[in-house]
N, C-alpha and C positions, 0 to 999 in steps of 0.2 A: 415509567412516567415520561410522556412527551415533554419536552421544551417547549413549551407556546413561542420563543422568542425563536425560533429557530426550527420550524417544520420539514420532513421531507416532499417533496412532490415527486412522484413518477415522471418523465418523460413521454412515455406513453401509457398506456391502457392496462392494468391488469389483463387483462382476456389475450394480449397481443404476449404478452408476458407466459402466461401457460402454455396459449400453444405454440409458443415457440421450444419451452422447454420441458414443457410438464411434472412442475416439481412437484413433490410427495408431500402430504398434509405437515408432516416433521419439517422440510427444508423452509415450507411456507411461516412454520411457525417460528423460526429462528430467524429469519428474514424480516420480522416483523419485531423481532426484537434490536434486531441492528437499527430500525428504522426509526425505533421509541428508545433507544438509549439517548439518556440527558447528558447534555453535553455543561462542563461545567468546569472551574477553577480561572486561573489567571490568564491563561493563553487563549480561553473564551471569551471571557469580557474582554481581554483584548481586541479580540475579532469583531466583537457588535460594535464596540465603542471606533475601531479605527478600518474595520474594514478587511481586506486580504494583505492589504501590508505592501509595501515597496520591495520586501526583500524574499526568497523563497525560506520554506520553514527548515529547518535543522533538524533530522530525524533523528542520525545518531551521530558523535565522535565528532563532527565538524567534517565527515564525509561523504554522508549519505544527505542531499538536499530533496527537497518535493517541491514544485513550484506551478507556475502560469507560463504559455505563451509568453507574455510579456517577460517575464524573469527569462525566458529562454533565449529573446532575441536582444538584452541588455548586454551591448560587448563590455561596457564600462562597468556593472555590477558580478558578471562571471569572472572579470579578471581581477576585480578588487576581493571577492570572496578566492579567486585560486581553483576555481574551476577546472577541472580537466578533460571531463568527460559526459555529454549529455545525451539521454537518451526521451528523445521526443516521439508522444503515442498521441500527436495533435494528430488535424485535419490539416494543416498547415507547415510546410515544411519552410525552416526556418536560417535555414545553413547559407541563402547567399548574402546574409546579412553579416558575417563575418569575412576577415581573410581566408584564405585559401590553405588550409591544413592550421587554422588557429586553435580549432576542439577537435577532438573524439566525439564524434556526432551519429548515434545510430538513432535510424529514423524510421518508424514502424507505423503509416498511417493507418489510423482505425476514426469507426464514428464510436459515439458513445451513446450507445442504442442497446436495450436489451438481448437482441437478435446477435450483436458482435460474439464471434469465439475470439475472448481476447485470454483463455486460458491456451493457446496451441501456439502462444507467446512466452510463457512462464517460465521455460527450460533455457532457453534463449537470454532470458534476462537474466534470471537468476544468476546463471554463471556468468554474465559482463557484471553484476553486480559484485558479486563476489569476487570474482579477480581483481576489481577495483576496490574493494575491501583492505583484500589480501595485502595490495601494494601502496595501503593509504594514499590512493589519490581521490580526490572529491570528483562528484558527480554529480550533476539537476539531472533528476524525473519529472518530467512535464506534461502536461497535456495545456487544453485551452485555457482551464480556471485550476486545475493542483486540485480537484473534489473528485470525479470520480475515475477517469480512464486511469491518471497516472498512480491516484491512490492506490487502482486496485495491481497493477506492476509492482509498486513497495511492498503492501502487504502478503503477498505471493512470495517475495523474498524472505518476510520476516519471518514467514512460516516456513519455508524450507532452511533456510540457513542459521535463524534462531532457535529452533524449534518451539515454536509457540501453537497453538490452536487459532483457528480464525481469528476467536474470541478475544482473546490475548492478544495480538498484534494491532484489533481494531480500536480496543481501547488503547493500547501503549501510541498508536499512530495518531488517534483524537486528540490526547493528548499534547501532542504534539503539533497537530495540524485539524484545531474541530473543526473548518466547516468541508473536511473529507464527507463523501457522501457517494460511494459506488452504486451502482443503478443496480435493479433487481438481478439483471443478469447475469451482472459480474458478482453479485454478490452468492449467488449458488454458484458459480462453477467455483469460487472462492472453498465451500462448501464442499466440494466436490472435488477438490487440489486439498483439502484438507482430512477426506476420506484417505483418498493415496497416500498420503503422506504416515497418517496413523496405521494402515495394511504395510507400509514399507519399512513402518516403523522409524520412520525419521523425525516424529513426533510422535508425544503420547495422547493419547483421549483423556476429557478431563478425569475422568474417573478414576486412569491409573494416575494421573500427575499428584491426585488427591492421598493416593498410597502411597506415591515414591518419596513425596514431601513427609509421610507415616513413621518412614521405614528407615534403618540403617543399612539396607542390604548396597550390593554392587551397585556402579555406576549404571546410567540405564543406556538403552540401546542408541541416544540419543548422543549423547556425549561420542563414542564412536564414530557415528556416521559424519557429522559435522561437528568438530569439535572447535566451536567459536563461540564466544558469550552467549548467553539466552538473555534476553530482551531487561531480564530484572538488574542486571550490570547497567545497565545504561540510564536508570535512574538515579544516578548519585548527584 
């Protein structure tokens, strides 16, 4: 069911969309489901009622941030949150608005266009993510509006390093931050980083998650590979 209060629009064209990437009647239908998930609870009506907010959203632990340009070039809000490290996927590089070695600043212009490979990024991030994890220092993920470049960077994370499914990290991330909205693009190669990830076995497809939650057997392959909470920890 769509949210009337809160629609998706394309950027551009379906047709530009295909042939750029030609996705398969399956990827199209799932794509379509990220597009119609209702978006809903208290950090929703937050959002209609006041907007994108002054401050960036809190994804997990008080470590991982998602934000705006504007969250990015705030010297007085990065240092009051404890910021240490931000990785900006604007059009907009924003680093001489600070001192001189004041963040950890990695900056990776991209547009936010269906046509961008912003998956031949995700190896790259993932592991600055995770080593900032590892060493609880915080971090902003930014793009221009915190909806769809920088979303689709966190999510890419949350599937590699939580082990989660697309599906799973998109709703744990909505929740978090509903007016996310990755563009068709990002949203299949998302699709498509979450093929690899179940062939490498570093996540499960829902179907086995559906057995493993069945079962008392051994730990799954998952727990080995990345052995760091799974996304249902971070609900408390």
């Amino acid at each position: 069911m769509t949210n009337r209060k809160y629609t998706w629009a394309p950027l551009v064209d379906d047709d530009m969309f295909i042939a750029t990437w030609s996705p398969t009647d399956e990827e199209l239908r799932r794509i379509k489901e990220f597009q119609e998930y209702e978006r809903q609870g208290t950090a929703f009506e937050n959002f209609l009622r006041f907007g994108s907010g002054t401050e960036p959203s809190v994804v997990f632990d008080e470590v991982l941030f998602l934000g705006t340009l504007n969250h990015g070039s705030n010297l007085d809000l990065l240092e009051r949150l404890k910021i240490v490290h931000i990785i900006n996927v604007s059009e907009t590089d924003a680093s001489d608005k600070f001192p001189s070695n004041h963040f950890d600043i990695v900056y990776i212009p991209m547009e936010d266009d269906v046509r961008t490979n912003i998956k031949q990024h995700f190896n790259r991030t993932n592991e600055l993510l995770h080593s900032y994890y590892m060493k609880n220092e915080r971090c902003l993920v930014h793009c221009a509006a915190g909806v769809s470049r920088s979303a689709t960077i966190v999510l890419a994370y949350l599937m590699k390093y939580h082990h989660n499914t697309v599906t799973e990290a998109f709703r744990y991330l909505v929740e978090k931050r509903p007016q996310i909205w990755p563009n068709q693009g990002f949203m299949l190669q998302l699709i498509h980083y979450e093929n690899e990830l179940i062939k490498s076995r570093e996540i499960l497809s829902t179907s086995e998650t559906s057995e493993a939650f069945n079962s008392t057997a051994v730990p799954s392959a998952n727990d080995a590979k990345n052995p760091i909470e799974t996304l249902h920890e971070f609900k408390k």
